[in-house]
C-alpha positions in Angstrom: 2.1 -29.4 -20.3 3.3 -26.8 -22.4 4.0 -23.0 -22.3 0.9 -22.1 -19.4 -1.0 -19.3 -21.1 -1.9 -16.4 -18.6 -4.5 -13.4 -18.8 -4.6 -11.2 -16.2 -6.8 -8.9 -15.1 -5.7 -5.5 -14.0 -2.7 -3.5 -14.3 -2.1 -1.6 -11.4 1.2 -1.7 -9.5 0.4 -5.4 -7.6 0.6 -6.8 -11.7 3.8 -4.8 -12.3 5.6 -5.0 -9.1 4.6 -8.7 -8.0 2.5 -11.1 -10.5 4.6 -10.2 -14.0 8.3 -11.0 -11.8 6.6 -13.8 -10.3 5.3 -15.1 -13.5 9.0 -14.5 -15.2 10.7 -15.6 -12.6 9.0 -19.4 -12.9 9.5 -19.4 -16.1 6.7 -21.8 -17.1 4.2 -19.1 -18.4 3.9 -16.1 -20.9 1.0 -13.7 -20.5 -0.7 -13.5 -23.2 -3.6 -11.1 -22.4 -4.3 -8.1 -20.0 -7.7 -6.4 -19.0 -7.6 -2.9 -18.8 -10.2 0.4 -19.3 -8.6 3.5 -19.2 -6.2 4.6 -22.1 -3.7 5.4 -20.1 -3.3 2.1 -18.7 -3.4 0.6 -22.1 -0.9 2.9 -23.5 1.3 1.4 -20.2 0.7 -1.9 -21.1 1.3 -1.3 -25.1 4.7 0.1 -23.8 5.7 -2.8 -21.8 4.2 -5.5 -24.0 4.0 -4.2 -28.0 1.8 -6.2 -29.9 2.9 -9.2 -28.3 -0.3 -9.7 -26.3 -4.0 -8.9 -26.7 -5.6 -6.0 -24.7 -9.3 -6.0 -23.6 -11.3 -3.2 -22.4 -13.8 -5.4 -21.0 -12.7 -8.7 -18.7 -15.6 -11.0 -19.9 -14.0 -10.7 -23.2 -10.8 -12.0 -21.6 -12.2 -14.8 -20.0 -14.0 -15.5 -23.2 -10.7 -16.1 -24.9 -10.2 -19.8 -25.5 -6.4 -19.3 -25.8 -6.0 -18.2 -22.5 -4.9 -21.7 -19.6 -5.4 -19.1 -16.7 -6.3 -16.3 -15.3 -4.9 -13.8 -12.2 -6.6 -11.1 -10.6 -5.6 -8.1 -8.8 -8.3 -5.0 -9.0 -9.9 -3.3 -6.4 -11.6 -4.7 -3.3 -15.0 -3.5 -4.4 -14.5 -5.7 -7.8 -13.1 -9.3 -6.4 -16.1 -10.9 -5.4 -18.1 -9.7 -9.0 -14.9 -10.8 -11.0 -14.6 -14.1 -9.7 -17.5 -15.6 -9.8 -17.6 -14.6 -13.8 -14.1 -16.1 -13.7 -15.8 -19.2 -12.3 -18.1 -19.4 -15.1 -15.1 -19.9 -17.6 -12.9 -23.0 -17.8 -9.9 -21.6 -16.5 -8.2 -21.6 -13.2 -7.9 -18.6 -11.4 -5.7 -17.1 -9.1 -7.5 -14.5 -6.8 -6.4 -11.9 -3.9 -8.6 -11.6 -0.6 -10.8 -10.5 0.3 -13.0 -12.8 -1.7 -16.0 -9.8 -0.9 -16.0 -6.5 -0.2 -19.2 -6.9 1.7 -20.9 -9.7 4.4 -23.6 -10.6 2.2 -21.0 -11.0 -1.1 -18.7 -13.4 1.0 -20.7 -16.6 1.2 -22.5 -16.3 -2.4 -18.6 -16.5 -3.9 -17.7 -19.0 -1.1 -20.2 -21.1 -2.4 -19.8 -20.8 -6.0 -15.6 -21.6 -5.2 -16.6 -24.7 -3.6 -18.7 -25.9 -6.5 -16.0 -25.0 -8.8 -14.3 -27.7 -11.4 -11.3 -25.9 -12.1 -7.8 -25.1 -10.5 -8.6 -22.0 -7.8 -5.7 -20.3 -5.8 -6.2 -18.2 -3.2 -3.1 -15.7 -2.7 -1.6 -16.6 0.5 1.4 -16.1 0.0 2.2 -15.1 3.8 1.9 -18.6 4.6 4.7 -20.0 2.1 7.5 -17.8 3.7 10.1 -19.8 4.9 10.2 -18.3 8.5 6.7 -19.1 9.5 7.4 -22.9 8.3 11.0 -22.7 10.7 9.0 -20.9 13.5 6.5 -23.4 13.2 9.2 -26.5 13.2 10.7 -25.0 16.4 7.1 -24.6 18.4 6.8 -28.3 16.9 9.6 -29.5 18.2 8.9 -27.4 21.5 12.2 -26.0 21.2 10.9 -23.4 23.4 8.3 -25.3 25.5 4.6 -24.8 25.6 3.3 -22.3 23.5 1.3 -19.6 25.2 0.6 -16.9 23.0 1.2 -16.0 19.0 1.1 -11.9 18.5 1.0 -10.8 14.9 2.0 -7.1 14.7 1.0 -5.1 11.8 2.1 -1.4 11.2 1.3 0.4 8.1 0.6 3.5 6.5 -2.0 1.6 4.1 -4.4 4.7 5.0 -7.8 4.9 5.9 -10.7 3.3 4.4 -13.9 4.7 5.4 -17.4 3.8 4.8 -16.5 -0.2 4.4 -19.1 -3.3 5.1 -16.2 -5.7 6.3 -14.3 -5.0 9.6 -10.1 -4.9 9.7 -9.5 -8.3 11.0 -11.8 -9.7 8.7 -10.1 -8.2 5.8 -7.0 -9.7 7.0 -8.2 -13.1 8.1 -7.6 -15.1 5.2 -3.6 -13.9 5.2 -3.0 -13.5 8.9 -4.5 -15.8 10.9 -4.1 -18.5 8.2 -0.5 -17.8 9.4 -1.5 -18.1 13.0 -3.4 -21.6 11.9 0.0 -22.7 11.2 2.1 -21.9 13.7 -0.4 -23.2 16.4 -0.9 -25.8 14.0 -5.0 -25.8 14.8 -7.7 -23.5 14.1 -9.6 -21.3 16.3 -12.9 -22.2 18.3 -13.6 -18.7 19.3 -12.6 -15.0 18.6 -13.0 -11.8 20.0 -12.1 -8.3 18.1 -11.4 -5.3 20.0 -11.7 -2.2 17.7 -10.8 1.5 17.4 -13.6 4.1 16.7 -13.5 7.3 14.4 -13.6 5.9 10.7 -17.0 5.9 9.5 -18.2 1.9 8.5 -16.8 -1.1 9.9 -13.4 -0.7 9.0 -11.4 1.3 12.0 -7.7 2.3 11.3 -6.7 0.0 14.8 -8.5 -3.3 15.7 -7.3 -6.6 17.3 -8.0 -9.7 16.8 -7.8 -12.3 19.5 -8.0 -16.2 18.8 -8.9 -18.7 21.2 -6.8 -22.0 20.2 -8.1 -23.7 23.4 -5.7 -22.3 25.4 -3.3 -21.0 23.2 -4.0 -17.2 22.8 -3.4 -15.8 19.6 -3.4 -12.0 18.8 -3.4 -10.0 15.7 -2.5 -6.5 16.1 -3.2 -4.0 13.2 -2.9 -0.3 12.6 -3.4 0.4 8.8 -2.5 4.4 9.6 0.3 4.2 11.2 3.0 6.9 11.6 5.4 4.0 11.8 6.8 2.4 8.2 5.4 -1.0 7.1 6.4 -3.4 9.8 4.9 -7.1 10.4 6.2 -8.7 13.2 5.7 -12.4 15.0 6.2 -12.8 18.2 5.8 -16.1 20.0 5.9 -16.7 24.1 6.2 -20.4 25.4 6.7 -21.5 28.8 11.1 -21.8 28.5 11.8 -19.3 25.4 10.7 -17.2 22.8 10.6 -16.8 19.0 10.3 -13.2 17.5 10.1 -13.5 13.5 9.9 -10.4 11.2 7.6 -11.6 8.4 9.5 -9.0 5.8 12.8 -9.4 6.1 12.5 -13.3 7.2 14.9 -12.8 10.3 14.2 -15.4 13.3 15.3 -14.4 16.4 15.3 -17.8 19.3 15.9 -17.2 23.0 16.0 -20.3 25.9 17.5 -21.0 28.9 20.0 -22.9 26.6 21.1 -21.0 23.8 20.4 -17.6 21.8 20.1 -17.6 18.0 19.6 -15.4 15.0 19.2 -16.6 11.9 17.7 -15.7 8.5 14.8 -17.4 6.6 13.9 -14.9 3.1 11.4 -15.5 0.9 12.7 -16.3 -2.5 15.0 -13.4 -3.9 14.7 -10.8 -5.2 11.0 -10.6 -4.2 8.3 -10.0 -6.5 7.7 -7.0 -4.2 6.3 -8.6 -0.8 7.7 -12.0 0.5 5.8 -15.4 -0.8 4.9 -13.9 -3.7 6.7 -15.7 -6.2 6.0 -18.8 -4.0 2.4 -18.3 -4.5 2.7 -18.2 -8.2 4.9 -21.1 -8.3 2.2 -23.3 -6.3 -0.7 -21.7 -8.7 1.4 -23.2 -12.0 2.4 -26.5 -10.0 -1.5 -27.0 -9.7 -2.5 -25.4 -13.2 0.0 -27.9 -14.6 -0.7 -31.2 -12.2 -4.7 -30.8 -12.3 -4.6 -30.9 -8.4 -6.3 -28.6 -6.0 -3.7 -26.2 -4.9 -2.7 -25.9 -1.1 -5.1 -22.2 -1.3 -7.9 -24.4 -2.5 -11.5 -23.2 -1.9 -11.9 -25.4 1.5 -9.0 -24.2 3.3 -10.8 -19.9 2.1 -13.7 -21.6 3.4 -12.3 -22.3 6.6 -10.3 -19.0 7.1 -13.6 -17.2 6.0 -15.9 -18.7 8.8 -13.3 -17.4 11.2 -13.5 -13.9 9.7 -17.0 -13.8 9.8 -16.9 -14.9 13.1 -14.9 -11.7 14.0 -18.0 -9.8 12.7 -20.4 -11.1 14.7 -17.8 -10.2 17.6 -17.7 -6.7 16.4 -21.6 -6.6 16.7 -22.4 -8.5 19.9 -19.0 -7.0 21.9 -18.2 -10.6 23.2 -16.3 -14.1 21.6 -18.2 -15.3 19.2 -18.0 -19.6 18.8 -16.7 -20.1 15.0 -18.8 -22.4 13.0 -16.3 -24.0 11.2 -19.3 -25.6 9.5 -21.0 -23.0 8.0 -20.0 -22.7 4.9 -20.0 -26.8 3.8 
């Protein structure tokens, strides 16, 4: 295939900071068109790019453009779900950030669509592609440190509040972090329970955990999104003769057994496109945009993540674990 053609849509710092060094970093792509409304934002884009690329006030018009082989998307939560289904109605594949829906009733209509789709879709999971989880997960493969008992994700940030949302925390999370739990258990979920904070107004509370019945094997995720600590992502892991504590940012892997200590370090690809995996992610999206297969992120592995995070809703509302349906969305 020749030169990959990309549009993107938006131009906030995740395009500047993450998808434009991804994208140059692979090589295999050159964007040729950028959505945008305000001037300012244009003027940015007019300063980085020239006239080298076409500029479009309105997105349709973007994925109207018959030049353009793909397209990425990074606005606002509020705007994913709208944005991809119209993506869906073009021809071109589409790389997408979670949440697929910024509310309940929004999740399953673009679920649906994504499942029906004919072209390339990518999902931006790009937690899962860091090279520590895949080494964590060899060593709990390999029982290295026995049988695992429990997986505890630990998220810190100072992300902020967000009142007045329709989707709890965990849910919001679900289709990065527990996709990473999936893999290190190796197994999904058949029931979940979320323990939440109080105080914000909506569903979405500044603390809320996440706990993940993997018959037997507990898994936890831990978030605070206000937190007066900095950014901080942490993986521990508990088996019954060592543990594995993994620090998702810097990719350092930390093994303790009655036989031997190690550290060790597992990065992402360097220099990162601002947060670890990214320029993985990007790197699968082209492999599939060029190869015409379904990428790894394809719409029945969101689909599966998603039940789970709905699943955490109907926790939230009943106060008890909640069976997933791993079903529901077929």
């Amino acid at each position: 295939m020749s030169t990959i053609k990309i549009g993107i849509i938006g131009y906030g710092k995740w395009v500047k900071n993450a998808y434009i060094p991804a994208i140059t970093n692979d090589g295999r792509a050159t964007i040729v068109a950028i959505s945008a409304k305000s001037d300012a934002t244009i003027a940015a884009i007019q300063s980085q790019f020239g006239d080298t690329i076409a500029i479009y006030t309105n997105y349709k018009e973007l994925l109207n453009d018959p030049s353009i082989d793909a397209v990425l998307i990074a606005v606002p939560d509020a705007l994913h779900g709208q944005i991809v289904l119209d993506a869906l109605d073009s021809d071109k594949a589409i790389f997408y950030e979670p949440p697929i829906g910024h509310t309940r009733d929004l999740i399953p209509k673009v679920l649906h669509k994504l499942k029906n789709a004919s072209q390339i879709t990518h999902a931006d999971l790009e937690l899962g592609l860091i090279p520590v989880v895949s080494k964590a997960a060899e060593f709990i493969k390999h029982k290295t440190i026995g049988d695992v008992q429990t997986v505890t994700i630990d998220l810190r940030s100072n992300w902020a509040t967000e009142p007045d949302q329709d989707i709890n925390t965990i849910n919001r999370l679900s289709l990065w972090y527990v996709h990473v739990l999936n893999i290190l258990v190796d197994a999904t979920p058949n029931r979940v329970c979320i323990m939440d904070g109080y105080g914000v107004s909506g569903r979405r509370q500044n603390r809320s955990t996440g706990l993940f019945d993997y018959n037997g094997i507990w898994g936890e995720l831990k978030v605070h999104i206000d937190s007066i600590d900095k950014l901080t992502i942490t993986v521990e892991i508990i088996g019954s003769e060592g543990d594995i504590l993994i620090d998702i940012l810097t990719g350092k892997l930390t093994l303790r057994t009655k036989e031997k200590n190690m550290t060790a370090y597992f990065p992402a690809l360097q220099p990162y496109a601002d947060w670890p995996g990214m320029r993985e992610s990007v790197t699968h999206f082209l492999d599939a945009v060029e190869s015409g297969k379904p990428s790894f992120a394809n719409p029945n592995l969101v689909a599966e993540l998603q039940a789970i995070g709905m699943a955490t809703e109907k926790s939230k509302d009943t106060g008890n674990w909640v069976v997933v349906d791993h079903h529901i969305y077929n």
